[in-house]
C-alpha positions in Angstrom: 65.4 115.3 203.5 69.3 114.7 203.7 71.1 115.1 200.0 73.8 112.3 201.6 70.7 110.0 201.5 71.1 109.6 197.7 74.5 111.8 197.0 78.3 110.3 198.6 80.0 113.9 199.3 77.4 116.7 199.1 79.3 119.5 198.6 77.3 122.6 197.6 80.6 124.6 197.9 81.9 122.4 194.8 80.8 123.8 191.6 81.2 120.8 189.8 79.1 119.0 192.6 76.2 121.5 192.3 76.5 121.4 188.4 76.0 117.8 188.6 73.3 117.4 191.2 71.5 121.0 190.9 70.4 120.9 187.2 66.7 120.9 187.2 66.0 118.8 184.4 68.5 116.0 185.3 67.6 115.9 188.9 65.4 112.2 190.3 65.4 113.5 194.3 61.9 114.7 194.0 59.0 113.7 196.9 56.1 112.8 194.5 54.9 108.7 194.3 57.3 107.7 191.6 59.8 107.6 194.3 59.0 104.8 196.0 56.5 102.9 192.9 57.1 102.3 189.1 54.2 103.6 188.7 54.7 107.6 188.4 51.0 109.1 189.8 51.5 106.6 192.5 50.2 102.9 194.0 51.4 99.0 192.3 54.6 97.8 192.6 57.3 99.6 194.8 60.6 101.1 192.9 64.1 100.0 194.9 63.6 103.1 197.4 59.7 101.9 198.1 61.4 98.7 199.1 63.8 100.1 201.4 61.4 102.7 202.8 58.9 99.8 203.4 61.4 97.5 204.9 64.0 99.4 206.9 61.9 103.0 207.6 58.2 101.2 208.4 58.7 98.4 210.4 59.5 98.1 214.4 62.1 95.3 213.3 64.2 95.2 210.1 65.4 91.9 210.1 64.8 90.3 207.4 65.1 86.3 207.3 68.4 85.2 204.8 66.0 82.5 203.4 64.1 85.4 202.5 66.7 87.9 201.4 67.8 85.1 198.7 64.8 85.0 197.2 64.2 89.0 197.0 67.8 88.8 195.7 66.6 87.1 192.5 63.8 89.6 191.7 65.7 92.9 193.0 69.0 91.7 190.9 66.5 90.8 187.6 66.8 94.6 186.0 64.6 93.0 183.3 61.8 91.4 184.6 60.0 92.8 188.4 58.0 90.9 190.6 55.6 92.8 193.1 52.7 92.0 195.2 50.0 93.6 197.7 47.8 91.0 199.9 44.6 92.1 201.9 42.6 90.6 204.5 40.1 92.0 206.4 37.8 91.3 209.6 34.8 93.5 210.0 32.1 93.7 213.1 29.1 95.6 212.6 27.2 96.7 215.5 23.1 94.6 214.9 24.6 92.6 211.9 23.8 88.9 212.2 26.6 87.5 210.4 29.3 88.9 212.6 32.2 88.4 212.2 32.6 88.9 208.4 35.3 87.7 206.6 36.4 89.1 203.5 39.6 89.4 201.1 40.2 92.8 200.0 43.0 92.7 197.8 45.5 89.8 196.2 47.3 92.0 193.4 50.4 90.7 191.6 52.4 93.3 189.5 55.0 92.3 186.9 57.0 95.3 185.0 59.2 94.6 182.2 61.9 97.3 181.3 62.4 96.5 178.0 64.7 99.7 177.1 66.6 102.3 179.1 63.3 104.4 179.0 60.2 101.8 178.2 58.5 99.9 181.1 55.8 97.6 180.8 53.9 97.4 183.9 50.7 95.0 184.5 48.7 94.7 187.8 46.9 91.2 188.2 44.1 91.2 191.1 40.6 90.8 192.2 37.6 92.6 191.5 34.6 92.8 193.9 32.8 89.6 194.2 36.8 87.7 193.8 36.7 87.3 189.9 40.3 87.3 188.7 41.3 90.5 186.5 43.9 92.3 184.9 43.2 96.1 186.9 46.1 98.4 185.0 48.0 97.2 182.5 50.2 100.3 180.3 53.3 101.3 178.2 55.3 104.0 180.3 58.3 105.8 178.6 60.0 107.7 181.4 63.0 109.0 182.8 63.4 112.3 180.7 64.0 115.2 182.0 62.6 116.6 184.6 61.1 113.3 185.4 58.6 113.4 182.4 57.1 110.4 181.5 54.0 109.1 179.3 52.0 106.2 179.6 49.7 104.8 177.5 46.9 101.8 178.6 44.9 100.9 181.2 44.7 102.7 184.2 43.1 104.5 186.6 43.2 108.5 185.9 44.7 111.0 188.0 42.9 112.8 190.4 43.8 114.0 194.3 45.1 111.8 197.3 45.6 107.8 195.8 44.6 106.2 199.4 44.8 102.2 199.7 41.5 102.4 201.1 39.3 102.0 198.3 35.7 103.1 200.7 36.9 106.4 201.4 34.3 109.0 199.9 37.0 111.1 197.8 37.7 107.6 195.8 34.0 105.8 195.7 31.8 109.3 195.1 33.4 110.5 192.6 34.6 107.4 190.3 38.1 106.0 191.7 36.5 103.1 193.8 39.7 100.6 192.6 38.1 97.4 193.7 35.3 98.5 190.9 35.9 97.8 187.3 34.3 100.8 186.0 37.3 102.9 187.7 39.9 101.9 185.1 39.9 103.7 182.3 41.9 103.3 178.8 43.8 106.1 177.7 47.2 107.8 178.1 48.3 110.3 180.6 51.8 112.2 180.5 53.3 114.1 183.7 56.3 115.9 184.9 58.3 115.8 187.9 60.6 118.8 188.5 62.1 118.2 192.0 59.4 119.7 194.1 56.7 120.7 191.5 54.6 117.8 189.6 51.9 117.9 187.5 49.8 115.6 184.7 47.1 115.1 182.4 45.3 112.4 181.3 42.6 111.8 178.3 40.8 108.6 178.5 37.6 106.6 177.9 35.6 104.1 179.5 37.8 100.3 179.5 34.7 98.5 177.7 34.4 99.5 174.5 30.6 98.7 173.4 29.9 95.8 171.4 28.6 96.5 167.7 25.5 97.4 167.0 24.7 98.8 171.0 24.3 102.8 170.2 25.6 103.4 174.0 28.4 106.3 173.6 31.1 105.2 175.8 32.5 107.5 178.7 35.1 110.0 177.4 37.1 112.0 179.6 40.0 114.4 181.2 41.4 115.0 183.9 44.8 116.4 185.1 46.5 117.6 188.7 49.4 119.6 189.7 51.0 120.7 192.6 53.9 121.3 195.0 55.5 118.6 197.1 57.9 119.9 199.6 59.2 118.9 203.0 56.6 119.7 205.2 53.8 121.2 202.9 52.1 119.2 200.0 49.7 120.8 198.2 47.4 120.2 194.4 44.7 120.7 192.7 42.6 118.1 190.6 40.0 118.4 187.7 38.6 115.5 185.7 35.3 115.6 183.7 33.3 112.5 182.1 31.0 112.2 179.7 28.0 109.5 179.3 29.0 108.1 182.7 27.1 105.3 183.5 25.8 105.5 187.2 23.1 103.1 187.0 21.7 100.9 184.3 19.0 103.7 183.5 21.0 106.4 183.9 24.3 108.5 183.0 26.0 111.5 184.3 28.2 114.2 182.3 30.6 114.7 185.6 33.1 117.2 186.5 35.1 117.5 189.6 37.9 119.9 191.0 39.3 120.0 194.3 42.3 120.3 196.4 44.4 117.8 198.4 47.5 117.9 200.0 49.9 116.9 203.2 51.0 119.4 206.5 54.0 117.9 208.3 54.1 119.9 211.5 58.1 119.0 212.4 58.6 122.8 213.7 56.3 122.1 216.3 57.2 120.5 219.8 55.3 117.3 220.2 53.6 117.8 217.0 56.7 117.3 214.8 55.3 113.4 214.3 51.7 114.5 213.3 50.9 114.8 209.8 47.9 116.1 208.7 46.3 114.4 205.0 43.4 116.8 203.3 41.2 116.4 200.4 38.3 119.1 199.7 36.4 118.1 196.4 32.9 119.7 194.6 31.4 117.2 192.3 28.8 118.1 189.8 26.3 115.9 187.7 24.6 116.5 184.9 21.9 113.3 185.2 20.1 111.9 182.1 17.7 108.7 182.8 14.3 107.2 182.2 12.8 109.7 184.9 14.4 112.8 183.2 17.3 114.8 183.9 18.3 116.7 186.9 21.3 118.4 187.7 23.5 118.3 191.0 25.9 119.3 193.0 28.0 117.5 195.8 30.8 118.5 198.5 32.6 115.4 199.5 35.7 116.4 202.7 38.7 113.9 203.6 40.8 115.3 206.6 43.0 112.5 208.9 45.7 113.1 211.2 48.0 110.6 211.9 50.9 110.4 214.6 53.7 108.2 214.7 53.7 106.7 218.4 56.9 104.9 218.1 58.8 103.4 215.5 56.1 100.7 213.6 53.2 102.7 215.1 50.8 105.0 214.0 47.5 106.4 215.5 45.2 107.3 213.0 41.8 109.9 213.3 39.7 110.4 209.8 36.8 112.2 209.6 34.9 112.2 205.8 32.2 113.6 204.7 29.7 113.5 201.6 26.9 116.1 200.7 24.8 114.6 197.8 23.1 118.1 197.2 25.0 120.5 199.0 21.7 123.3 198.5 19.6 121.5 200.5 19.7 123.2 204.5 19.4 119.5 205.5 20.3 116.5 203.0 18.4 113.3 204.1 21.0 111.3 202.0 23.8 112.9 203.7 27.1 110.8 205.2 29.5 111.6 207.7 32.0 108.8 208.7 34.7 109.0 212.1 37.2 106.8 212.2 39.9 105.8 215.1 42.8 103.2 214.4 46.3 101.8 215.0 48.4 101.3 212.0 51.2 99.1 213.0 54.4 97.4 211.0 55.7 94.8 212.8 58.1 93.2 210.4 59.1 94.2 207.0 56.1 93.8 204.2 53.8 93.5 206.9 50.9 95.7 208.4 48.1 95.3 210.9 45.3 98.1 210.7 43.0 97.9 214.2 40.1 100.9 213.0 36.9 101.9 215.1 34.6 103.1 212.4 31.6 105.0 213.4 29.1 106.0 210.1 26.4 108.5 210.9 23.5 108.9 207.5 20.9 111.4 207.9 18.6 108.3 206.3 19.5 105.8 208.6 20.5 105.1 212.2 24.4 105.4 212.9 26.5 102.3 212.6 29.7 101.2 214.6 32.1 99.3 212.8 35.1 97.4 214.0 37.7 96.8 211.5 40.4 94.6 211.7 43.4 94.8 208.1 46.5 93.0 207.3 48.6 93.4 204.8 51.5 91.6 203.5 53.9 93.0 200.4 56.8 92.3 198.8 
């Protein structure tokens, strides 16, 4: 929020100064995700100012060990070659189960990006799928850093569309095809974006990762989808679209999809004691055209994402969600219906680590409601 942050003497009386640091198309202070990750529509491995936001900005303490620092020293210093890494665990108790507690790993990604020129990246994301098979998730070709913070990227990936959350249950990620711990959510393609300070928008054309094998007269997926937006100090706000064709949805059937919705961020720092609340939104109709063994049928769906989240103290946040998903949004009451609350602690300790304590309460119109008790840690470097 402070040009010093990035510029020595900001000096907006200093023609020279503004030439240099107010040209558009030349300027890299913007407040989209390729700030703090390589990766320019957001998640992977963290850029140099992801790194200091998650060690120095997070965390309660910033200490970080010089055994440690030594060995970050020879990744940061390698301009070549970049080592990255996100590490999940997770602890869940559900209220009647009878194997409580379960224990379960939800993420062990390693991310290597090679910058082979001043403007060509290779980027690669090694992890686990569900079930713990070893895979490689996104793996692409990204020229960036022209103006205006324009890039293209060419590979594997997973398209862009609304708020990229770390948690990979959330309805706005699984219900409509961005579920990343799910093979069928990474996509091969290539998507191109723009950056300009606060404005930022992208479009991708892709189709399905598995190509099918000769001879199997299954069309693959084929798709689009694109956002854009405004990212500003205390309002974020976009819009999203994608649409898929021959989506598979179960072995029987497939889906021509479309989507649209809006997302965004609200930063209420005019406010006394509300100036540490931010409030996260995602709003998203989804529409299926269904073709199976039992015929085709057509449907619409309403999925919501609203959390607020307030930073206690420094290392702190408490965190309220409420989702929602509306299979067939025409019906006066939908018996497959889901509405999910959620109450939690995000805490940072220590730099690259995290500790999420959640209460997760999961009402279905088909079932009887659930409590959850979720307990997350994280470690990153």
């Amino acid at each position: 929020e402070r040009c010093d942050t990035c510029h020595e003497m900001p000096d907006r009386s200093n023609p020279k100064w503004v030439e240099e640091n107010y040209k558009i198309s030349e300027r890299k202070c913007r407040l989209s995700c390729g700030v703090c990750h390589v990766n320019q529509s957001g998640g992977m491995l963290r850029s140099d100012s992801g790194f200091v936001f998650g060690t120095k900005a997070l965390p309660w303490k910033t200490d970080i060990p010089e055994d440690i620092q030594s060995g970050l020293k020879v990744i940061k210093d390698n301009r070549f070659l970049t080592l990255g890494g996100d590490f999940r665990g997770l602890i869940l108790s559900r209220e009647g189960s009878d194997t409580n507690p379960l224990f379960f790993p939800m993420q062990a990604d390693l991310y290597v990006n090679a910058n082979v020129g001043k403007h060509i990246a290779l980027l690669t994301q090694i992890g686990m799928e569900r079930g713990g098979n070893a895979a490689v998730r996104e793996e692409f070709l990204m020229l960036k850093d022209f103006p205006y913070n324009s890039y293209i990227k060419a590979g594997k990936f997973i398209p862009p569309y609304g708020l990229r959350l770390d948690d990979h249950t959330a309805f706005i990620r699984t219900k409509i095809a961005f579920d990343h711990s799910q093979p069928g959510s990474y996509v091969s393609g290539y998507e191109v974006g723009a950056e300009p300070v606060l404005l930022f928008a992208r479009l991708s054309q892709f189709n399905a990762d598995v190509t099918p094998a000769v001879g199997d007269t299954t069309e693959a997926a084929r798709g689009v989808s694109g956002e854009l937006g405004w990212r500003g100090l205390w309002l974020h706000i976009g819009a999203s679209y994608i649409n898929i064709a021959n989506f598979e949805i179960t072995p029987t059937a497939t889906t021509d999809r479309s989507a649209y919705g809006m997302f965004g961020a609200l930063r209420l720092k005019w406010l006394p004691y509300l100036d540490k609340m931010t409030y996260l939104f995602e709003f998203d109709r989804r529409r299926d055209h269904i073709e199976g063994s039992g015929g085709s049928k057509d449907e619409d769906a309403d999925i919501t994402f609203n959390e607020f989240d307030y930073r206690i103290a420094k290392g702190a946040n408490l965190k309220l969600r409420y989702e929602s998903y509306e299979p067939d949004n025409s019906a006066v009451e939908d018996p497959n219906e889901q509405r999910r609350y959620l109450v939690g602690v995000d805490l940072y300790p220590y730099p690259f680590t995290e500790l999420n304590l959640q209460y997760r309460f999961k009402k279905e119109e088909s079932e009887r409601d659930i409590s959850e008790y979720l307990v997350v840690g994280h470690i990153w470097f």
